[in-house]
C-alpha positions as CSV (number, residue, x, y, z in Angstrom):
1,X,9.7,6.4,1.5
2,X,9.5,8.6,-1.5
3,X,6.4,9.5,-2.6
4,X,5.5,9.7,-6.3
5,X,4.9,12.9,-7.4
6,X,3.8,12.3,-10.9
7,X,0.5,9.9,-10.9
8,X,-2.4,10.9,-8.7
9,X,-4.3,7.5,-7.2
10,X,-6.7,9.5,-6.1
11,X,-8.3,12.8,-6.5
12,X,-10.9,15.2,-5.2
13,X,-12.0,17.8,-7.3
14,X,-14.2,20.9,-5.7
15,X,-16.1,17.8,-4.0
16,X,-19.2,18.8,-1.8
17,X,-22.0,16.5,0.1
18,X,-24.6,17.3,2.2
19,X,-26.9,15.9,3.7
20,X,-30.8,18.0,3.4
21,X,-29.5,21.5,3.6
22,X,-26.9,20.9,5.8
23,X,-23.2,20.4,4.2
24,X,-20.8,18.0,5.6
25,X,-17.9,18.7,3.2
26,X,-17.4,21.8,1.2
27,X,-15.2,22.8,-1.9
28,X,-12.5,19.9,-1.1
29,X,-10.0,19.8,-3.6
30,X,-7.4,17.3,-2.9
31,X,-4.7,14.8,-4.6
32,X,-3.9,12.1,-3.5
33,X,-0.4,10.2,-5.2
34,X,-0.5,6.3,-6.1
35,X,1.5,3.9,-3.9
36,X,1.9,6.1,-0.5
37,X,0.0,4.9,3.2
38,X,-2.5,8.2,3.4
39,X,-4.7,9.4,5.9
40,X,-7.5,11.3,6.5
41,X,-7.5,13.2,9.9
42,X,-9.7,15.4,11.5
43,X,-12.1,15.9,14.4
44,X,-15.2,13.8,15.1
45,X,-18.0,15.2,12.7
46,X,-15.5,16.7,10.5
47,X,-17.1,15.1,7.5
48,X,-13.6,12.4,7.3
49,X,-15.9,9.4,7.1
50,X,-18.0,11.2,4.4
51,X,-15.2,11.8,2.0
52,X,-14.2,8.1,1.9
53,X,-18.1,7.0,1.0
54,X,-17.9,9.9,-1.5
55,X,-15.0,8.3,-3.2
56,X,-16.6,4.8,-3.2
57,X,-19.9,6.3,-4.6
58,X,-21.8,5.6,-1.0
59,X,-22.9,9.2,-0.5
60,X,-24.0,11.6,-3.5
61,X,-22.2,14.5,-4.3
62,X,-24.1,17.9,-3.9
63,X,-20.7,19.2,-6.2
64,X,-17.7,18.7,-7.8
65,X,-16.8,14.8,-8.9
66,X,-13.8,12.0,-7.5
67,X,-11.6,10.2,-9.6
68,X,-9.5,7.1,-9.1
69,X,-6.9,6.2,-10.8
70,X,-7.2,8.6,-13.0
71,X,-10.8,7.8,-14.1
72,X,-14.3,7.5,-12.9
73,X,-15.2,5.0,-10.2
74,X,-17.4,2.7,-12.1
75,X,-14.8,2.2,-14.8
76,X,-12.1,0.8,-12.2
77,X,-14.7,-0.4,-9.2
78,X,-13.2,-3.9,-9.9
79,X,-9.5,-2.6,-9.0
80,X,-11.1,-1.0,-5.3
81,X,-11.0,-2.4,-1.9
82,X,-12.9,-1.1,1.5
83,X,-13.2,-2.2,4.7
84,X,-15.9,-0.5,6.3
85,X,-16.0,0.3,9.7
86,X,-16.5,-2.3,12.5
87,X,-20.0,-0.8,13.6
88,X,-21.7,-1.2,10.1
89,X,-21.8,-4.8,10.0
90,X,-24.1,-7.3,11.1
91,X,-21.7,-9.9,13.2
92,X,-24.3,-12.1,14.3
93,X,-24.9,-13.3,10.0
94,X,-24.4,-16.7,10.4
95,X,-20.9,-17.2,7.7
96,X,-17.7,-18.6,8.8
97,X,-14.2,-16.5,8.8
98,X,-13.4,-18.1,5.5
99,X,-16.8,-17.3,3.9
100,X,-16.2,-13.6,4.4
101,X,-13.0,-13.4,2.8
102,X,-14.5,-15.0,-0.3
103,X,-17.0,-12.3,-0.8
104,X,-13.7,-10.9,-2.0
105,X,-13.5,-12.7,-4.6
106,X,-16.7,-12.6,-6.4
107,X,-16.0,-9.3,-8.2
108,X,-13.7,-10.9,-10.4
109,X,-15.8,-14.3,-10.6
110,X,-18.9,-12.8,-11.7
111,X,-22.5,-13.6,-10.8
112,X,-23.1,-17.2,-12.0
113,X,-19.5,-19.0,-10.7
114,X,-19.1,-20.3,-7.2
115,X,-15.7,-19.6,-5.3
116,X,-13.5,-22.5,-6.3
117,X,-10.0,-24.2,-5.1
118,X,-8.2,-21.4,-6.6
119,X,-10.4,-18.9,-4.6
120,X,-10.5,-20.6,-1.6
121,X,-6.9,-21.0,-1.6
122,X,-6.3,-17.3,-2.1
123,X,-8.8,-16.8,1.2
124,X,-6.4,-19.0,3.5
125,X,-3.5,-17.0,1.9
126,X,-4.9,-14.0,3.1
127,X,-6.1,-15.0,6.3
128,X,-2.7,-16.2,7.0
129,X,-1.2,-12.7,5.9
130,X,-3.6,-10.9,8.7
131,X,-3.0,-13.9,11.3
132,X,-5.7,-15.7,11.7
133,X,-5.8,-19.2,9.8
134,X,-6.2,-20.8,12.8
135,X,-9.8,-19.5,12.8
136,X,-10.9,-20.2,9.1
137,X,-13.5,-22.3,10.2
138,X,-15.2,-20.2,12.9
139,X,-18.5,-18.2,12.9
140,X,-17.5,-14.3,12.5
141,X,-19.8,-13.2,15.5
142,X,-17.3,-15.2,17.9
143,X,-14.2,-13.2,17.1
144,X,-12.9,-10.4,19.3
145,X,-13.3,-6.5,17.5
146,X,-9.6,-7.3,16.4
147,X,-10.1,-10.3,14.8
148,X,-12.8,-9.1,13.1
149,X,-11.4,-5.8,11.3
150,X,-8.4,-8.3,10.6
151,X,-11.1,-10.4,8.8
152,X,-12.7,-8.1,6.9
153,X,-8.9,-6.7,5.5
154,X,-8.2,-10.3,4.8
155,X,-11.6,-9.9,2.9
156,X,-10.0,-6.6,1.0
157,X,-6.9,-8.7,0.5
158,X,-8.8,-11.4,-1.7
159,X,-10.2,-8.4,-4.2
160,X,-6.5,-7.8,-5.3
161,X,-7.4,-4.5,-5.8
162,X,-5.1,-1.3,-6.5
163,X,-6.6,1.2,-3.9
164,X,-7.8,0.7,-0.9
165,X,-10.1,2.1,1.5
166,X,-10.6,1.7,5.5
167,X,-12.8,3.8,7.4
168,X,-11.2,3.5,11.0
169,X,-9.8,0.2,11.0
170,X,-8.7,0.8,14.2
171,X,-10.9,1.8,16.3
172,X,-11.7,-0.7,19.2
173,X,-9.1,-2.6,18.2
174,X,-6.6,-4.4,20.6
175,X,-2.8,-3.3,20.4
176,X,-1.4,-6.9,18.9
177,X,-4.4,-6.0,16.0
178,X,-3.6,-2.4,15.1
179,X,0.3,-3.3,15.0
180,X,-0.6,-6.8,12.7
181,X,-2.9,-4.1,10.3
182,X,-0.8,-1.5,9.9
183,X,2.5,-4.0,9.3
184,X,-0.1,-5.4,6.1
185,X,-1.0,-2.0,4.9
186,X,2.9,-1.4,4.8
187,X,3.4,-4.2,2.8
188,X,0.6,-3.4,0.3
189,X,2.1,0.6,0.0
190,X,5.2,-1.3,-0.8
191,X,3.9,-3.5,-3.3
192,X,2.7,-0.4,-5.2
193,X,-0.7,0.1,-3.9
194,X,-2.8,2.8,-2.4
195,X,-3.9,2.5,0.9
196,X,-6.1,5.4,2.4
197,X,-7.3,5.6,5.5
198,X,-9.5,7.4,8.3
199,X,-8.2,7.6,11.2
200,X,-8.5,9.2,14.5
201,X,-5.5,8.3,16.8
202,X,-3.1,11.2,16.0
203,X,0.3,9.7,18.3
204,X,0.4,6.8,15.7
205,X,0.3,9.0,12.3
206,X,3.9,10.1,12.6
207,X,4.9,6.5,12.9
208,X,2.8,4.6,9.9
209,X,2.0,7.4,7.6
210,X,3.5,8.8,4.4
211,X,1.0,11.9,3.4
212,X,-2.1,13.2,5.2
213,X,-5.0,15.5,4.6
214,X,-6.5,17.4,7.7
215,X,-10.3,17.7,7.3
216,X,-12.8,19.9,9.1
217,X,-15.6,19.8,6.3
218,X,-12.7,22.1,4.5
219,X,-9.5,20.7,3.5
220,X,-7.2,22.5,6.1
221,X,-4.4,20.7,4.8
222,X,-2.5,18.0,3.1
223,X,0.8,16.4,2.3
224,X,3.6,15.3,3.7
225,X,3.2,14.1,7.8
226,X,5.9,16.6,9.3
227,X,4.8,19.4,6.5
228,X,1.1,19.0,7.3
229,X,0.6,18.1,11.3
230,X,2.2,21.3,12.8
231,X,1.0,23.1,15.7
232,X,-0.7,26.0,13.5
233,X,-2.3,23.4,11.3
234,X,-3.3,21.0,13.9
235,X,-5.4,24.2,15.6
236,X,-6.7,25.3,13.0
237,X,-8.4,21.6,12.9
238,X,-8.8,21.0,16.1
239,X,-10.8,23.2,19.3
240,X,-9.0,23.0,22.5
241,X,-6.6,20.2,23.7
242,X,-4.2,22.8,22.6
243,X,-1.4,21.1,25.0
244,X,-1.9,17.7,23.4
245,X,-1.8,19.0,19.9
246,X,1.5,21.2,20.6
247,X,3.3,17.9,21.8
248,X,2.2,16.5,18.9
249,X,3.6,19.0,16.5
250,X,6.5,18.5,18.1
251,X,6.9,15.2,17.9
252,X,6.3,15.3,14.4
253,X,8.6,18.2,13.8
254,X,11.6,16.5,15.9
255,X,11.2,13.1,13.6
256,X,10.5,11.4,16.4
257,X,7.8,9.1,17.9
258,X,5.0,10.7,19.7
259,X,4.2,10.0,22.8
């Protein structure tokens, strides 16, 4: 895919947070295009979490400001997604599958309307682009972890929003689950949307990704995969497992699949 070069979807400017005293991200500066599959990489504690709350107004910033689309987040909240990560939620809330993707939907209904046939038929559409309309009607604590990050993108799907934002969809997710997300956040980058993503598993990046930033509470570096995941890079990010990380470079490098 070829990357536009000429509208930023997203972009960090001189952004720093910390929490007390103690910084978690410092002087990051970074631009991300519209339309592209882009993740955020970097070792645990790294501060790659932190970033995406940043950019969705979760976390203050101690410095510098975010803007998406071009402007301010409360001026295009409406046109955001974000699917949080899996250990944030509270499965045992008694709502079905199908009442969670509606939450969706009530950005754009407002406070004082009730999801209606149009919404609810927008919910089954989604659930059936993630895989799961055979569980509509089930309660969300009885799903497997796969199901239920696929239920909470279904959720992201019903916001028809622009950009969107998952902080480590993947984690403790089952093989058939990651493939089934990433094949929808493929579709979405195609459809003109941004999708940015934290991730941690760096043998799949190669495969799904367009553009990256590697994060160790610095931006160490960003763009293209095979321009930004090279041995020196990946070091400079990364402490020890220098064997794994060389493989990777070269993997990367070759155009290959890594291993």
């Amino acid at each position: 895919m070829t990357m536009s070069t000429t509208s930023a979807g997203l972009e960090f400017h001189d952004v720093t947070v910390a929490y007390g005293r103690r910084p978690v991200l410092w002087n990051v500066d970074l631009t991300v295009p519209g339309a592209c599959l882009f993740g955020i990489i970097g070792p645990n504690g790294a501060g790659k979490s932190t970033l995406l709350k940043a950019a969705l107004g979760l976390v203050p910033l101690a410095g510098g400001e975010v803007r998406i689309l071009g402007a301010p987040l409360e001026q295009v909240r409406a046109r955001v997604g974000y699917v949080p990560q899996r250990e944030s939620v509270d499965w045992d809330f008694p709502v079905t599958v199908t009442d969670v993707v509606l939450m969706g939907t009530y950005a754009r209904l407002g406070w004082l309307r009730r999801p209606g046939p149009r919404e609810r038929s927008l919910a089954a559409e989604c659930l059936d682009r993630v895989g799961l309309a055979d569980v509509a009607d089930r309660q969300i604590g009885r799903l497997s972890g796969g199901q239920q990050q696929r239920v909470f993108l279904a959720r992201a799907l019903a916001q028809q929003a622009d950009v969107y934002f998952l902080d480590e969809p993947m984690a403790g997710v089952d093989a058939r689950s990651q493939e089934r997300i990433f094949r929808v956040l493929s579709e979405l980058r195609a459809e003109g949307r941004l999708v940015v993503i934290v991730h941690h598993d760096l043998r799949s990046v190669a495969e799904w990704f367009d553009a990256v930033a590697l994060i160790d509470m610095r931006l160490v570096a960003t763009g293209p995969v095979a321009e930004v995941l090279t041995p020196e890079n990946l070091r400079r990010t990364y402490a020890g497992r220098l064997d794994l990380l060389d493989e990777i470079g070269r993997a990367v490098a070759e155009g290959g699949r890594t291993p």
